[in-house]
N, C-alpha and C positions, 0 to 999 in steps of 0.2 A: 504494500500500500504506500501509494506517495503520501509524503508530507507537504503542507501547503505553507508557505512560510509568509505571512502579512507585515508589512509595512504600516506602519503610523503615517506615517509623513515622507509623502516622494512625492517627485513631476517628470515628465516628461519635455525636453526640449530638443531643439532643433541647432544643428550647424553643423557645416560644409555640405549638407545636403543630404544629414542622416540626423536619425534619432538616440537617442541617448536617454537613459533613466539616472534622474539623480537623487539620492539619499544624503541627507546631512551627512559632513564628519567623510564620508566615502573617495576615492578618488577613482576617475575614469579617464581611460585615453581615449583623445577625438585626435580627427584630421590637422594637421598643424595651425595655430594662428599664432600672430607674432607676438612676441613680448618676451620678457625676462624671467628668473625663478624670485617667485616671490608677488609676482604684479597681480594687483586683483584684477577681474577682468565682469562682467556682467554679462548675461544669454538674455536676450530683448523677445527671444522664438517659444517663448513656452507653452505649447500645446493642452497640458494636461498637469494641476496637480491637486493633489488631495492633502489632506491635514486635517485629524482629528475626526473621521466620518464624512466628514464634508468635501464632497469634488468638484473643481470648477472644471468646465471645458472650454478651450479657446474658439473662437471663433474670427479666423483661426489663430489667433494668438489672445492668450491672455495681457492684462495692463503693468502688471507689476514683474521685475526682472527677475532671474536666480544670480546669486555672487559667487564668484568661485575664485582660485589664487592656481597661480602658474606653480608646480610645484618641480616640474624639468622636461625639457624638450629632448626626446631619444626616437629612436628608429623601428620599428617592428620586427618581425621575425622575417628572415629572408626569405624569398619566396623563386623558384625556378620557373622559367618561361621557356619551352622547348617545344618549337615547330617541327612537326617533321612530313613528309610526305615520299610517301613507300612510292619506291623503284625512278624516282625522280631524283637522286642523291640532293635531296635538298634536308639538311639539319641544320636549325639553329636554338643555341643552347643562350639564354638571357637571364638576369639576374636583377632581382628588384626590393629595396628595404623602403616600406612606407613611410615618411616623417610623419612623428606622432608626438603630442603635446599631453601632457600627461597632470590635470588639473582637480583640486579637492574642492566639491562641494562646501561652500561657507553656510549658505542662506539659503531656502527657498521661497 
């Protein structure tokens, strides 16, 4: 039997053109954006959050921001790209590391 594990207080937000859940205190890696370790930063795209029983939905975004602090910008897991196509000697072998921003929820 699964266990269902409930959240008090999270939202969901938007940026680089994905979604993301975010939890007080937590930290998540998004798509790169700029800034230093340390810089607070704000999410304006918030779609969905809930708090205390209570859930607002955006439409499509909510009024009020999430805050969150830059806590270090690193790279993802490598990833291999290999084309190949049989009896055509055509192979190529490519290589790729996502830049990734890696930020702690402050506020929802």
């Amino acid at each position: 039997m699964k266990q269902v594990i409930e959240f008090e207080k999270y939202a969901i937000f938007q940026t680089g053109g994905k979604q993301y859940q975010a939890l007080e205190g937590r930290t998540v890696a998004i798509e790169k954006i700029e800034g230093e370790e340390g810089k607070a930063i704000q999410f304006n795209d918030v779609l969905l959050r809930k708090t205390a029983g209570h859930i607002e939905v955006g439409k499509p975004f909510l009024p009020s921001p999430i805050t969150a602090s830059i806590v270090k910008q690193t790279k993802g897991p490598k990833l291999t790209i290999f084309r190949f196509r049989r009896r055509e000697k055509v192979r190529v072998k490519r290589g790729h590391r996502q830049q990734l921003t890696v930020i702690r929820i402050e506020s929802i």
